[in-house]
C-alpha positions as CSV (number, residue, x, y, z in Angstrom):
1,X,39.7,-33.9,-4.0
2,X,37.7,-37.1,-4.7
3,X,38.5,-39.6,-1.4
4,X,39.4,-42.7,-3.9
5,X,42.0,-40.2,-5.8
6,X,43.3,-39.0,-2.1
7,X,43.4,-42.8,-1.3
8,X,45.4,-43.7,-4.6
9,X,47.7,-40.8,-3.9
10,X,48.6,-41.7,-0.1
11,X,49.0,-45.3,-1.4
12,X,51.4,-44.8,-3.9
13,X,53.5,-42.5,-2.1
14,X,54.0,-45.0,0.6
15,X,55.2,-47.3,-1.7
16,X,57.3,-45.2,-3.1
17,X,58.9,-43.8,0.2
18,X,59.1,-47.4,1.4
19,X,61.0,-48.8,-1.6
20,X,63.6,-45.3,-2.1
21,X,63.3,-43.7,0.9
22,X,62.6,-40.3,2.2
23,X,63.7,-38.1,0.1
24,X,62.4,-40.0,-3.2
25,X,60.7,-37.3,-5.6
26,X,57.1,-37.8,-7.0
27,X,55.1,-36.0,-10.1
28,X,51.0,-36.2,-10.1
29,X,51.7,-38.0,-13.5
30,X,52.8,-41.7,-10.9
31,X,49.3,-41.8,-10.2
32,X,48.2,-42.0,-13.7
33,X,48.7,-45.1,-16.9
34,X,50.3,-43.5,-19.9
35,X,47.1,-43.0,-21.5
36,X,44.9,-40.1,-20.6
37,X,41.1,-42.1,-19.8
38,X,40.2,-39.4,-17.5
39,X,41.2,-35.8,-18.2
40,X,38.8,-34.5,-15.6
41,X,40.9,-36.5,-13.1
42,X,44.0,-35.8,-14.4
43,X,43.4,-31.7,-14.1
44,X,42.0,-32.6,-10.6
45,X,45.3,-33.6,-9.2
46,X,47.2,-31.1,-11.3
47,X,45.3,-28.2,-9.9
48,X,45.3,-29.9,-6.3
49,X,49.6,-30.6,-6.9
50,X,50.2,-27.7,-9.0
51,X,48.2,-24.8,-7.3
52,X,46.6,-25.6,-3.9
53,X,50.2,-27.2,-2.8
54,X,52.5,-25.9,-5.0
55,X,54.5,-28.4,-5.6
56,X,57.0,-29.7,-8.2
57,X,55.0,-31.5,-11.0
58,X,58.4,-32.9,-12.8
């Protein structure tokens, strides 16, 4: 995964956790604007969420 994505990701989880706490839930989509300007990006961290982690993309 690109480093500024991994940065992005980290960055917005903190927040996240810091403003609703531990057990707040997060999709890949919170890292992205409505529109989709980067699909290559986008299916970057979907395939990094979805199948190297498994996690919950809802």
């Amino acid at each position: 995964m690109r480093s500024a994505l991994r940065s992005k990701i980290v960055e917005i989880c903190n927040k996240k956790i810091a403003s609703k706490g531990d057990s707040v839930g997060v999709s890949f989509y919170a890292f992205f604007a409505n529109k989709n300007v980067d699909p290559e990006l986008l299916m970057e961290a979907a395939t990094w969420w979805i199948q190297t982690h498994e996690l919950d993309q809802n």
